[in-house]
Each structure stands twice: as C-alpha cells, then as structure tokens.
C-alpha positions as CSV (number, residue, x, y, z in Angstrom):
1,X,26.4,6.4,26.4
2,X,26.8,3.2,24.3
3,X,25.2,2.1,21.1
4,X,23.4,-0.5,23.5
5,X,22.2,1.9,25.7
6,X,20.5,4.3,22.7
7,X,19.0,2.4,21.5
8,X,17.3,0.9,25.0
9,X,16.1,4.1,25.6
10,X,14.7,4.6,21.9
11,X,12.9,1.7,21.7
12,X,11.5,2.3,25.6
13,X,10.2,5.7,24.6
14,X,9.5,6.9,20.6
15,X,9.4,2.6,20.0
16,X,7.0,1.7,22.2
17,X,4.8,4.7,21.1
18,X,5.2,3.7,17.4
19,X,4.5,0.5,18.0
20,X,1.2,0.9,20.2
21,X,0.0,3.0,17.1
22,X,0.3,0.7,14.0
23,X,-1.2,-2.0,16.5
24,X,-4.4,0.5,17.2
25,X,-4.0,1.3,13.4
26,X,-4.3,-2.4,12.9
27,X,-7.0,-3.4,14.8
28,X,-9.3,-0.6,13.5
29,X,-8.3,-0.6,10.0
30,X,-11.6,-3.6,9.3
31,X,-13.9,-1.4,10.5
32,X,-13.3,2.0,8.5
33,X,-16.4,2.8,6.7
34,X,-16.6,1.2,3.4
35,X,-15.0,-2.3,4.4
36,X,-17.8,-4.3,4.7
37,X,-17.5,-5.5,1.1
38,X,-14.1,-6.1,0.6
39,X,-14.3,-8.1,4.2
40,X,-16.9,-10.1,3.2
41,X,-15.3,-11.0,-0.2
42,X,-12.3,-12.1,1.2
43,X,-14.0,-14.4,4.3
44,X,-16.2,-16.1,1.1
45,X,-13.3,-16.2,-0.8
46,X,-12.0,-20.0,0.0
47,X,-16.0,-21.1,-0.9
48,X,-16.0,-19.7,-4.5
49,X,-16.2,-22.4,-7.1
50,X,-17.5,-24.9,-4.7
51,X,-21.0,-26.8,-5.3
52,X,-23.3,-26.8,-2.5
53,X,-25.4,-29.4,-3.5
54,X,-23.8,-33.2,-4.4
C-alpha cells in the first residue's frame, strides 16, 4: 500500500471522525453554562468608548 493510499484511508475513517468532533465541539462551546457573560462582553466590545448621544 502507498503513502497515498494511507493516508486516504486515514483521513476517510479516524479523520473524518476527528474532524466531525471539534466541529460539534465548536458549535456547542457558546452555549456551556457560564458563557453568557464573556459572550456578551465580546459582542459589546466594538461599542465601548462610543457616545450615544451627539
């Protein structure tokens, strides 16, 4: 079997695996408990120092 071929089957198989897990890792990682804070800090982040009223 070549190098080629290896690594085919390794990213087919254990690859794909790892991969679908840090994506679901990812996408869940805003919503652990205790998040809400540090999410809403860094989506008001950009308006800090900013006068609302000219």
């Amino acid at each position: 079997m070549s190098t080629y071929d290896t690594l085919r089957h390794f990213a087919d198989g254990i690859g794909l695996a790892i991969m679908f897990f840090i994506f679901l890792t990812l996408c869940a990682w805003p919503f652990r408990p205790g998040s809400k804070d540090k999410n809403r800090t860094a989506a008001t982040m950009i308006f800090e120092g900013q006068d609302d009223g000219e």
